[in-house]
N, C-alpha and C positions, 0 to 999 in steps of 0.2 A: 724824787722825780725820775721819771726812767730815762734811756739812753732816747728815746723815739720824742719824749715830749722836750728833751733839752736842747736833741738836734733842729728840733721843728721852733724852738724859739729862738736858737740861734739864728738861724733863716731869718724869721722874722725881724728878727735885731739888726740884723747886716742889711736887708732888703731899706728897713728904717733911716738905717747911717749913710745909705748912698742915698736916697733921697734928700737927707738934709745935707749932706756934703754938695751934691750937686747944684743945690741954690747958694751955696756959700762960693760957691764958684773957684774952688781948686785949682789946681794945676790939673791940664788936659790928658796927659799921660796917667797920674795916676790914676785919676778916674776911670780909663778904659780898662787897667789896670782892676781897678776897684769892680770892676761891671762884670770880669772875668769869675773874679773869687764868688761873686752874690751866686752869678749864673752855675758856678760849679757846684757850690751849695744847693743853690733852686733843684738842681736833677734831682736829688733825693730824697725830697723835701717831701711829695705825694707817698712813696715808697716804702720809707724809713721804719713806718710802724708792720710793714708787712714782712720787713726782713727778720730770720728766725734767730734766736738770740744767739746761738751758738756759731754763725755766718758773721754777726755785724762787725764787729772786730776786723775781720777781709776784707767787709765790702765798704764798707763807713771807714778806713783809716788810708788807703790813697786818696778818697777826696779829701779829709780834713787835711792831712797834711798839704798836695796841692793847691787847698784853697789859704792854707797856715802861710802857703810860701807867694803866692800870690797877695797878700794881705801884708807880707813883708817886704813886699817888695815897693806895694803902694807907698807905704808907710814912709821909705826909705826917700819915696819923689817928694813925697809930703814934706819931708824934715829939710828937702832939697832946696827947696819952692819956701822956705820960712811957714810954714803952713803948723805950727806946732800943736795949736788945738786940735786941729783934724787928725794930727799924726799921733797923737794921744787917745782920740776915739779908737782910733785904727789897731790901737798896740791894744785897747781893752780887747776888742774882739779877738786878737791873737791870742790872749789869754785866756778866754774863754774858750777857743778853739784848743788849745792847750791841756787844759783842764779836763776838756771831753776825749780827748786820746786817750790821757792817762786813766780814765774811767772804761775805756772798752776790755 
């Protein structure tokens, strides 16, 4: 799977986990929290497949990591707030986001 279709189901996946985190009704910080990383993601979500391979590395590894640290940060309210299965979705997607660094 290439860097464009894993980025784009990343997105997909995060976009997914704020929706059900939201009905499970979290603690209110991180969830804004959480709306920031989707959102930071979302930018480059249309884009991703147009960026040229030898660019994405540049342009794709400030957001990941902001949205890595954003996603760490929720993570940390979550664990705050007793919220441990949310905070357990939260750390896979940080893995995943992990995962896709080390692959650019």
């Amino acid at each position: 799977m290439s860097i464009s279709e894993r980025y784009r189901q990343l997105v997909d996946e995060v976009r997914t986990l704020l929706s059900q985190l939201q009905q499970d009704a979290p603690e209110e910080q991180a969830l804004t929290v959480l709306h920031k990383a989707v959102a930071t993601l979302a930018d480059q979500h249309e884009r991703v497949g147009e960026i040229p391979r030898a660019r994405i590395d540049a342009e794709l590894s400030p957001v990941l990591l902001t949205a890595h640290n954003l996603f760490d940060r929720s993570r940390l309210l979550l664990e705050k707030d007793d919220q441990a299965p949310a905070a357990e979705r939260v750390w896979e997607v940080q893995r995943k986001i992990y995962r896709l660094l080390n692959d650019l």
